[in-house]
KEFIGU-494486 format. One record per residue (C-alpha): x, y, z; residue number from 1; residue in three letters. Coordinates in nm, 3 decimals, padded with zeros to 5 digits. Layout:
REM KEFIGU-494486
SITE       X       Y       Z num residuo
SITE       X       Y       Z NUM     ALA
...
REM end
This chain:
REM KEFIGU-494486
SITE       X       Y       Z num residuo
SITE  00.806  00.023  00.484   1     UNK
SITE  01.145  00.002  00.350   2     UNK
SITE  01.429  00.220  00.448   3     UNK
SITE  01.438  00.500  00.156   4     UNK
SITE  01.730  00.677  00.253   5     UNK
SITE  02.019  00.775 -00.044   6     UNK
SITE  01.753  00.718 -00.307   7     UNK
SITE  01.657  00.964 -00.554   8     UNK
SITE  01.283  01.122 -00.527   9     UNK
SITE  01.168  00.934 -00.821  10     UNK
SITE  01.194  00.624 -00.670  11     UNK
SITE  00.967  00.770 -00.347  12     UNK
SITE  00.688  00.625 -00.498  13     UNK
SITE  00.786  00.255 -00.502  14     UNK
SITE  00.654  00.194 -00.131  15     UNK
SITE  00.314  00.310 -00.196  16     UNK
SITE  00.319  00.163 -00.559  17     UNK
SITE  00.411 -00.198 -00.436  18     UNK
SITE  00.141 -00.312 -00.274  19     UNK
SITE  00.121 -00.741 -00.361  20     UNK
SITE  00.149 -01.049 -00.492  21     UNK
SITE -00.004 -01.395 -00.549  22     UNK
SITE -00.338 -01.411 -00.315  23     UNK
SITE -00.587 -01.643 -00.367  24     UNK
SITE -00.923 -01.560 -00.580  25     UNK
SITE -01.238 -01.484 -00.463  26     UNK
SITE -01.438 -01.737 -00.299  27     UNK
SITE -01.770 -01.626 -00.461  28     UNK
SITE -02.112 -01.799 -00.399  29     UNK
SITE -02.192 -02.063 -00.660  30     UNK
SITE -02.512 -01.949 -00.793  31     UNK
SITE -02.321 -01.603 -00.804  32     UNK
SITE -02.263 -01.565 -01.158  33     UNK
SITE -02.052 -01.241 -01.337  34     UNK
SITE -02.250 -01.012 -01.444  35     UNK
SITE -02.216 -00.598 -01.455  36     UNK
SITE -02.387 -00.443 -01.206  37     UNK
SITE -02.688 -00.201 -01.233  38     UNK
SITE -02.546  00.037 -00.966  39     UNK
SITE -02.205 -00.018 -01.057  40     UNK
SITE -02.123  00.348 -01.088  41     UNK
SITE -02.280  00.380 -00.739  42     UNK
SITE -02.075  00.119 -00.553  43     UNK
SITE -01.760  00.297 -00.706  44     UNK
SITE -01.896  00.562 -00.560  45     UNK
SITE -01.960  00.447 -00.219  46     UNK
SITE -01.640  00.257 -00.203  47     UNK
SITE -01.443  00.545 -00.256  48     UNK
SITE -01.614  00.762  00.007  49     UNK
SITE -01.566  00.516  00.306  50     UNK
SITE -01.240  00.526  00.296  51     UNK
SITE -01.247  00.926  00.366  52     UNK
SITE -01.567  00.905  00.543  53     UNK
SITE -01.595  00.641  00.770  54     UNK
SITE -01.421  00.570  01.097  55     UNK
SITE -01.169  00.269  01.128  56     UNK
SITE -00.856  00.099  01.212  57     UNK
SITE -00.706 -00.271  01.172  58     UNK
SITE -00.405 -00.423  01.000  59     UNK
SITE -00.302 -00.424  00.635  60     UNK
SITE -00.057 -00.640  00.467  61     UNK
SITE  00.029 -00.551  00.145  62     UNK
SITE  00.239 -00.792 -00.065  63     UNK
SITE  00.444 -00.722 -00.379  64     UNK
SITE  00.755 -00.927 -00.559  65     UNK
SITE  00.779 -01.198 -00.311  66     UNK
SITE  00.792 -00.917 -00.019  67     UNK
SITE  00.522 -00.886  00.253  68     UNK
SITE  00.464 -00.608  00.497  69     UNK
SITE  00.240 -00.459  00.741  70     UNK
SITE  00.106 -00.156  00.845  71     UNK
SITE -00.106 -00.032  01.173  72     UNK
SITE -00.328  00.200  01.041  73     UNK
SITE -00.614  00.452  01.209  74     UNK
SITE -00.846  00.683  01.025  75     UNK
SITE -01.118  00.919  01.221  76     UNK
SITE -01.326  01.204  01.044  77     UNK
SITE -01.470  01.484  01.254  78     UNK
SITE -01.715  01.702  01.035  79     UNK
SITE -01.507  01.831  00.750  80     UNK
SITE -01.173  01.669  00.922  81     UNK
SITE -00.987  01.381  00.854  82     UNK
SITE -00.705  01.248  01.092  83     UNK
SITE -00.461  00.926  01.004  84     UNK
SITE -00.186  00.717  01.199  85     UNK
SITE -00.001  00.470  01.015  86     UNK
SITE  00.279  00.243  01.166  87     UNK
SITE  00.452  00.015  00.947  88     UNK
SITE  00.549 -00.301  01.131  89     UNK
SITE  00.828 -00.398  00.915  90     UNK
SITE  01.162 -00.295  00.886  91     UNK
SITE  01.294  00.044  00.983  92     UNK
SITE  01.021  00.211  01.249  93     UNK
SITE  00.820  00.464  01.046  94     UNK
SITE  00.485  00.638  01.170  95     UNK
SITE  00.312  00.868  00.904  96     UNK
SITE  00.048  01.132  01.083  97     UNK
SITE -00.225  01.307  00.865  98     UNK
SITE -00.441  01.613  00.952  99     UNK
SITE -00.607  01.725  00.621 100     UNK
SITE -00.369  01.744  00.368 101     UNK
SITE -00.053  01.781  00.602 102     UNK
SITE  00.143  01.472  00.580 103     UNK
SITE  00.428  01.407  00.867 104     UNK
SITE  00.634  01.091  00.810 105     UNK
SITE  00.853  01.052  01.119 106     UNK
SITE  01.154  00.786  01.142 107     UNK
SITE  01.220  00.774  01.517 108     UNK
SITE  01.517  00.540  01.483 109     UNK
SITE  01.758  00.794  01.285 110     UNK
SITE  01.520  01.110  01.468 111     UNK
SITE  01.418  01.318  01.136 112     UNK
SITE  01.102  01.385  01.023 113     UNK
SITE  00.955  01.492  00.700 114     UNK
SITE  00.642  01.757  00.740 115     UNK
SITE  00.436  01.784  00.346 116     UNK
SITE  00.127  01.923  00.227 117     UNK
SITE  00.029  01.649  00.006 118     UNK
SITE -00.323  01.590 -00.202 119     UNK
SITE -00.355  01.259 -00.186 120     UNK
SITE -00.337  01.024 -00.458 121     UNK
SITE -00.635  00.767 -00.355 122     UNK
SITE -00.395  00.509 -00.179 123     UNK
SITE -00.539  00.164 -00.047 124     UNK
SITE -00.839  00.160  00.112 125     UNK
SITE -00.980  00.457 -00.130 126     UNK
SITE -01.002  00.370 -00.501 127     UNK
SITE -01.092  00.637 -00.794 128     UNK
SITE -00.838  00.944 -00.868 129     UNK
SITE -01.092  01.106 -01.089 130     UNK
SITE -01.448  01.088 -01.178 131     UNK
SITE -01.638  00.767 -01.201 132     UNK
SITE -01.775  00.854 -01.547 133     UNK
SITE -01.383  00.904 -01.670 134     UNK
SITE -01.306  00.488 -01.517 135     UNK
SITE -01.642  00.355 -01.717 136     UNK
SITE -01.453  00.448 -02.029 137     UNK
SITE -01.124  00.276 -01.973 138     UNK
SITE -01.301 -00.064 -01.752 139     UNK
SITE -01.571 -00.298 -01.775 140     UNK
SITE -01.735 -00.396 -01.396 141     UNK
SITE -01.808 -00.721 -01.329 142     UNK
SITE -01.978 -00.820 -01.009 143     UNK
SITE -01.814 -01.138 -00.907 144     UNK
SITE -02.009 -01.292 -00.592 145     UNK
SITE -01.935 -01.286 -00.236 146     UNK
SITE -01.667 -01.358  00.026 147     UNK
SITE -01.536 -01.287  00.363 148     UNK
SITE -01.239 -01.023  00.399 149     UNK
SITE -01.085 -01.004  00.780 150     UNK
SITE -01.462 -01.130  00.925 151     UNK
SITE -01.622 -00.937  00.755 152     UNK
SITE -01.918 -00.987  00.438 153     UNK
SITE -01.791 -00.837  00.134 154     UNK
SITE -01.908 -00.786 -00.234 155     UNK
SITE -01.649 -00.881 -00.519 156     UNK
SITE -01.598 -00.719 -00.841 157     UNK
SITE -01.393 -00.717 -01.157 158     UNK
SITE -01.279 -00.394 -01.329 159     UNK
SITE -01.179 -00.557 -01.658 160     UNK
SITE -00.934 -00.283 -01.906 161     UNK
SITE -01.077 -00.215 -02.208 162     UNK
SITE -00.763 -00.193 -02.389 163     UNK
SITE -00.419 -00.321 -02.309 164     UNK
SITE -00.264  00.012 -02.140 165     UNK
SITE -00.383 -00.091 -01.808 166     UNK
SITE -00.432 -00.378 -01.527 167     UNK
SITE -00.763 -00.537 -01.409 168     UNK
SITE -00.837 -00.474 -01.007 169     UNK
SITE -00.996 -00.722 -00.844 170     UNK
SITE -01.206 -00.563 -00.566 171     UNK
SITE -01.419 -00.662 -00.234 172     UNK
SITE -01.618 -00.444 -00.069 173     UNK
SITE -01.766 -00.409  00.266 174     UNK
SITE -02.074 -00.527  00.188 175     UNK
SITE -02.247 -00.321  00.486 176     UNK
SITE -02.036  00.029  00.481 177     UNK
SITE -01.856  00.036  00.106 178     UNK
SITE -01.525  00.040  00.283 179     UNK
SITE -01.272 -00.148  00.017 180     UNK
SITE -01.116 -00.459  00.268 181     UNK
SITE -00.912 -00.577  00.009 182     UNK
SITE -00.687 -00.522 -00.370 183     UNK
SITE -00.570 -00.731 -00.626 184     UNK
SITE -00.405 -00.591 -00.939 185     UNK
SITE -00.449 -00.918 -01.218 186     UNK
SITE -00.167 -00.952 -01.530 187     UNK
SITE -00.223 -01.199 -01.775 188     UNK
SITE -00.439 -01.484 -01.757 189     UNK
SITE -00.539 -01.320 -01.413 190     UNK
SITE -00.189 -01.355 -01.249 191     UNK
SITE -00.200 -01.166 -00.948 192     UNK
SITE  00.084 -00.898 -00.900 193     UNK
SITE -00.017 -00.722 -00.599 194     UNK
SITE -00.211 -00.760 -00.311 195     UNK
SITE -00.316 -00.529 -00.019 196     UNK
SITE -00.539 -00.649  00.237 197     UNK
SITE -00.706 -00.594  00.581 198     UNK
SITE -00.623 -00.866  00.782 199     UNK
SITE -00.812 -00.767  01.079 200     UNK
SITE -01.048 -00.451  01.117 201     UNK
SITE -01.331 -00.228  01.302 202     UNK
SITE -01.561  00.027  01.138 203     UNK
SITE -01.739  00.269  01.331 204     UNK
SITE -01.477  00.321  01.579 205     UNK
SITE -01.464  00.618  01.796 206     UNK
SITE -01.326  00.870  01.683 207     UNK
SITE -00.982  01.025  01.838 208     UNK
SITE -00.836  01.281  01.658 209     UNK
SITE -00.631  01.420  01.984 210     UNK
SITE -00.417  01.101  01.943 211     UNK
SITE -00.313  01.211  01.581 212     UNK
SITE -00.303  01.618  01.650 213     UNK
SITE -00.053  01.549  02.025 214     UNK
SITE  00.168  01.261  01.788 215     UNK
SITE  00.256  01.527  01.517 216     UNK
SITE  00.347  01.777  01.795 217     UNK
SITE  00.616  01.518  01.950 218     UNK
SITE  00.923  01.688  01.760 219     UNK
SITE  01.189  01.714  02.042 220     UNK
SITE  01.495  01.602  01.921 221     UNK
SITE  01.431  01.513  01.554 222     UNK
SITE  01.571  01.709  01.287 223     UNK
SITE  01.260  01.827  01.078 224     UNK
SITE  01.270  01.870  00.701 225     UNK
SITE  00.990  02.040  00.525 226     UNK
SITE  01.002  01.976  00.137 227     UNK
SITE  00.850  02.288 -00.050 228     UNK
SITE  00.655  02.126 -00.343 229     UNK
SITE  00.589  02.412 -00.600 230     UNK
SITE  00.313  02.415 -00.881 231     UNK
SITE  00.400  02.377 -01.224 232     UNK
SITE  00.331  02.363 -01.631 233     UNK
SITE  00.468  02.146 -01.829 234     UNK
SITE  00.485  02.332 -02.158 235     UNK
SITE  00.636  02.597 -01.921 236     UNK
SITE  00.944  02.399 -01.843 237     UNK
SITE  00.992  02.276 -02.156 238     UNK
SITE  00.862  01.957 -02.250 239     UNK
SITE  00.555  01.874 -02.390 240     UNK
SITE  00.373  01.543 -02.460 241     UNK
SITE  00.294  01.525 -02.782 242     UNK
SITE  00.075  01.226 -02.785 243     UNK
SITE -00.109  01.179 -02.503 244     UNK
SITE -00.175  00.855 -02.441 245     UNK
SITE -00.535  00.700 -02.436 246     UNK
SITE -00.746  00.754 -02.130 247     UNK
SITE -00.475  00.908 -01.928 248     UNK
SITE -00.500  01.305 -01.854 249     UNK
SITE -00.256  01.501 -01.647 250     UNK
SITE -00.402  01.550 -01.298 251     UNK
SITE -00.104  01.739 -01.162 252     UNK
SITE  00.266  01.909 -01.221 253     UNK
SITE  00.529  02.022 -00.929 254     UNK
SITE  00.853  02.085 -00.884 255     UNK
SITE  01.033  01.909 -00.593 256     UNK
SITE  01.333  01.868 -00.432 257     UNK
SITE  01.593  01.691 -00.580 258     UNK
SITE  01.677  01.432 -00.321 259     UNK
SITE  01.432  01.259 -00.091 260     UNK
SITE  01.272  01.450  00.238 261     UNK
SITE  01.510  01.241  00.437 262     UNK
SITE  01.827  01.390  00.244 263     UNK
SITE  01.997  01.719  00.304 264     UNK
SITE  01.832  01.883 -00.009 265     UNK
SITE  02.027  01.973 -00.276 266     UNK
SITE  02.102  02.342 -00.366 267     UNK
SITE  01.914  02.509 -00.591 268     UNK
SITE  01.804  02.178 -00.785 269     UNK
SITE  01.425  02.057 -00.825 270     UNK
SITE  01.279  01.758 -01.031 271     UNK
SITE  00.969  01.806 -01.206 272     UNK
SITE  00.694  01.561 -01.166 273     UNK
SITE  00.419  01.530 -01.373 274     UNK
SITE  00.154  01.255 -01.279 275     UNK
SITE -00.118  01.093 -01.506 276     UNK
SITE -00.400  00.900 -01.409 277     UNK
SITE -00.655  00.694 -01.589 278     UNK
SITE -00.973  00.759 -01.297 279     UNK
SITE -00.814  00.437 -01.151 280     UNK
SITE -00.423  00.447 -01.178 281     UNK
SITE -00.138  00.675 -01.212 282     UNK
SITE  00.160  00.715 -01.379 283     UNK
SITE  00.424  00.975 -01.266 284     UNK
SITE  00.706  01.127 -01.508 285     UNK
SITE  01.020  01.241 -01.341 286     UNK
SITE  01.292  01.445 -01.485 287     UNK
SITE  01.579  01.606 -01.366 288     UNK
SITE  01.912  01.734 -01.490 289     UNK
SITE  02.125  01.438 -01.656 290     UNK
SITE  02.450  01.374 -01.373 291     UNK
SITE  02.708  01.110 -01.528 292     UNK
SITE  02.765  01.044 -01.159 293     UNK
SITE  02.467  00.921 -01.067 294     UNK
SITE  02.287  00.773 -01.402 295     UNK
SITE  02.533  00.541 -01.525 296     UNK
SITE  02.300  00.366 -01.713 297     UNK
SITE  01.908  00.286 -01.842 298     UNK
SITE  01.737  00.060 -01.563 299     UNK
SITE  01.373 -00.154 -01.631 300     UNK
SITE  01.218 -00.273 -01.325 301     UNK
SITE  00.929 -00.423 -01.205 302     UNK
SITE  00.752 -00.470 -00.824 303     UNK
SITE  00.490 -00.669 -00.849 304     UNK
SITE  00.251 -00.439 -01.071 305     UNK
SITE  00.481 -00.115 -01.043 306     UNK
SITE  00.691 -00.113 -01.331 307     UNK
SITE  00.976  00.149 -01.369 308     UNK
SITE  01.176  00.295 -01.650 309     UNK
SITE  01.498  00.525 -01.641 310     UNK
SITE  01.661  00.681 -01.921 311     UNK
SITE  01.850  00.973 -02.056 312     UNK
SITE  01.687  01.212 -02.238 313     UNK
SITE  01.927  01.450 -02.407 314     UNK
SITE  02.048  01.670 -02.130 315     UNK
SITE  01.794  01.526 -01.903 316     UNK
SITE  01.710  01.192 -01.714 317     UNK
SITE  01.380  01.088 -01.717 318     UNK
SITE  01.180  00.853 -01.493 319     UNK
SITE  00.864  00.674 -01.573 320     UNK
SITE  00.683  00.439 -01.331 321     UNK
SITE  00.338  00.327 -01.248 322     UNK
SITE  00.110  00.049 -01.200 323     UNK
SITE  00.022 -00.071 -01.557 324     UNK
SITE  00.208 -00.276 -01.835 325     UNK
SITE  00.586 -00.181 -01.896 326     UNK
SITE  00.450 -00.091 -02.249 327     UNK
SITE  00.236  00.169 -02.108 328     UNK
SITE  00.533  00.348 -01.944 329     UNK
SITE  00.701  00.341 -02.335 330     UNK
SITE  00.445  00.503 -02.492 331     UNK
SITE  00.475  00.836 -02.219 332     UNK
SITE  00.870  00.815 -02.291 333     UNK
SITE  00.821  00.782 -02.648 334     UNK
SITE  00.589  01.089 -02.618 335     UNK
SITE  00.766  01.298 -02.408 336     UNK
SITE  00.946  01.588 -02.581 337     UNK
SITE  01.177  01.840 -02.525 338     UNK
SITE  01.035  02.181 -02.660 339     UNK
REM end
């Protein structure tokens, strides 16, 4: 829930990227031994769809890097609606509303809001960006045991990579509704990088999607920016990818606003984004015209699991980042190409 402001849009992504750090393992029940489940596919499955599905609230803490924050968050379906209320409780005051797929992130302390039609990219408690079948062929699942996440019985598994391009996810599952209580993304020797967490929750709450609907409607006084995101190709711009790298297909392409929805925008410039995803994880490719100004130099960072790379490409500065090895996010740059 940091403050975002005078950042460029590629580095939007960071807060929902950076999730955790160093939690303990699993606490698993010691005849429980690791095996692959028979209705693996199926938990995947039903973990995913509680977090759309069912009704909830409670407390997350998500941990990344050494930091730690918290959010407040409330989720209510009505038929073929879906309502959210998220308050970070961290930092600068930030409340993000969702009916559907509009998306209104409000900062009350500086009075603007940003209003977005988004399609979501599966952020904690959800899980797969693509089909189950597509994840099988990248991870192994191991079912791990048992534990207890925020009072609650859950089910622990392992997806284990198959290959080196990704991370292994450490999951636990409400062992009763599906509903995912709890993240860890593993580097070597089962390090963990990131973390996100209930630390206290309800499931089968009431639904109260009035409390949502009157919140996004409290706009008095704030100065409300509306980002236009507009579909694009990427051989259409331009570039091209000419080898794709394994078990990652392009699941979407816009063009954006330069600046961040809580900077004036600037004139007639857009950033394209291109995002990848492995049925798991994502990676997202920024570029946007090369300004001496403002890239000075190429930058490597890391988050926890996010890692980030910025360089110039010919006329053009590119931006790679994602959750997955820093070698991963080479191999996109080193196939990205200007047409």
């Amino acid at each position: 829930m940091r403050c975002r402001r005078l950042i460029p849009v590629a580095i939007v992504a960071l807060s929902a990227a950076a999730l955790g750090t160093a939690w303990a393992g699993p606490v698993s029940a010691p005849a429980a031994a690791a095996s692959a489940p028979k209705d693996g596919p199926a938990w995947l499955a039903r973990i995913h769809a509680a977090a759309s599905q069912r009704n909830y609230q409670g407390t997350m803490v998500f941990t990344a890097g050494g930091a730690v924050t918290s959010s407040r968050i409330a989720h209510y379906c009505e038929g073929t609606n879906t309502y959210e209320r998220i308050e970070g409780l961290d930092g600068e005051r930030r409340q993000v509303l969702r009916h559907n797929d509009i998306v209104q992130t409000m900062w009350p302390g500086s009075r603007l809001a940003a209003v977005e039609q988004r399609d979501p990219l599966a952020p904690f408690p959800a899980l797969l960006k693509t089909s189950e079948e597509q994840l099988f062929d990248r991870y192994e699942l191991v079912a791990e045991g048992v534990d207890r996440v925020a009072g609650h019985d859950s089910l622990v598994f392992l997806l284990k990579p198959r290959d080196s391009d990704r991370f292994a996810q450490r999951l636990w599952a409400d062992r009763g509704t599906g509903l995912l209580l709890r993240t860890d993304v593993l580097g070597a020797e089962d390090r963990v990088l990131e973390s996100a967490a209930f630390t206290d929750l309800t499931i089968g709450v009431r639904p109260q999607p009035e409390s949502v609907l009157k919140a996004m409607k409290k706009l008095d006084g704030y100065r409300v920016l509306r980002p236009v995101l507009t579909p694009a190709k990427l051989e259409a711009e331009g570039w091209s990818l000419k080898s794709p790298v394994k078990g990652f297909r392009q699941i979407r392409c816009v063009k954006r606003p330069l600046e961040t929805p809580v900077l004036d925008q600037s004139a007639g410039a857009d950033v394209l984004q291109v995002v990848y995803s492995d049925g798991l994880t994502h990676v997202s490719v920024f570029i946007e015209p090369f300004s001496q100004e403002r890239h000075r130099q190429a930058v490597e960072t890391s988050i926890g699991a996010t890692h980030t790379l910025m360089q110039r490409h010919g006329d053009w500065w590119v931006t790679t980042m994602g959750d997955v090895p820093l070698s991963t996010l080479r191999k996109f740059n080193k196939a990205l190409e200007r047409r």
